[in-house]
C-alpha positions as CSV (number, residue, x, y, z in Angstrom):
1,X,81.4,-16.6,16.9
2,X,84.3,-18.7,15.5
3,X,84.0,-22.0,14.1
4,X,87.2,-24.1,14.2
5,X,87.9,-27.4,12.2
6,X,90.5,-30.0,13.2
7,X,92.1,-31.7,10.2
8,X,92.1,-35.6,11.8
9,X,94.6,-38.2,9.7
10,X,93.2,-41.1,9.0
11,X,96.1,-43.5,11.2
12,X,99.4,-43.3,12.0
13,X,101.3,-44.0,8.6
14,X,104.4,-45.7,10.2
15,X,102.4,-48.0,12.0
16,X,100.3,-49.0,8.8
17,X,103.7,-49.6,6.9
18,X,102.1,-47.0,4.2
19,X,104.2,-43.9,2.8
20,X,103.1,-41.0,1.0
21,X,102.3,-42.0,-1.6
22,X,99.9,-45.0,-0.5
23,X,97.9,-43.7,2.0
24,X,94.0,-43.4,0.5
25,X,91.9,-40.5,0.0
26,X,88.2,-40.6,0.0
27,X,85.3,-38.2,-1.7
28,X,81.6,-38.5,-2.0
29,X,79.2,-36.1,-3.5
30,X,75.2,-36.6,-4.1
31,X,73.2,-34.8,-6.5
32,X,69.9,-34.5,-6.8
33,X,67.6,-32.8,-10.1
34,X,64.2,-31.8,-8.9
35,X,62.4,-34.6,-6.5
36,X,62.9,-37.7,-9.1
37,X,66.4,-38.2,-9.9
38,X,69.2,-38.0,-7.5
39,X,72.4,-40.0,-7.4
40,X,75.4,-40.6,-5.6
41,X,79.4,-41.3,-6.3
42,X,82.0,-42.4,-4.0
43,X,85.7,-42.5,-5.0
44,X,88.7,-43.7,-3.1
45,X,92.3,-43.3,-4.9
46,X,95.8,-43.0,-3.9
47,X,98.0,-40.0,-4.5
48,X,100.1,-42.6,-7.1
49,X,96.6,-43.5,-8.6
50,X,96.5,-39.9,-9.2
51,X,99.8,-39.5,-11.1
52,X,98.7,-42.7,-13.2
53,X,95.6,-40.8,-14.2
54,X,96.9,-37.9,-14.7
55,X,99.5,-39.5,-17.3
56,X,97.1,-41.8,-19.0
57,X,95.1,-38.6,-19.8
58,X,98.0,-36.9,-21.0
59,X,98.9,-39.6,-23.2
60,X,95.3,-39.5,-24.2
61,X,95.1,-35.7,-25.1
62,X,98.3,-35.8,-27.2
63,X,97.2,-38.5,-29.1
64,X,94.3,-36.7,-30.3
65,X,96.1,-33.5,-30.8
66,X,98.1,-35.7,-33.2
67,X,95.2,-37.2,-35.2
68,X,93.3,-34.0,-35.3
69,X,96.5,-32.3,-36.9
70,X,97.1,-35.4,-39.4
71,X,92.9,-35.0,-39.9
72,X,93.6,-31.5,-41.1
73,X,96.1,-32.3,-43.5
């Protein structure tokens, strides 16, 4: 028995005006430690918001690298 899964957009993106690079994803995840603790997150970020993060945690990473190397010196 096969199971099949349609992959739905979320609206027509020439109707909306929105390209690419503007049109929003979504993720949510809960977890949950034994019975007591559980908790949820929800995100919602652009493909650009992406890029942006990804380049401020670039700029981030190399600017440690450089004060760890001046550290050592």
């Amino acid at each position: 028995m096969s199971t099949r899964t349609d992959i739905i957009s979320s609206g027509p993106i020439a109707a909306a005006g929105q390209g690419p690079l503007t049109t929003p994803q979504r993720a949510a995840t809960r977890l949950q430690f034994g019975e007591r603790f559980s908790t949820t997150a929800e995100v919602e970020v652009t493909p650009a918001g992406l890029l942006a993060i990804g380049g401020m945690v670039g700029a981030i990473l190399l600017g440690a690298a450089v004060v760890v190397r001046a550290a050592r010196r």
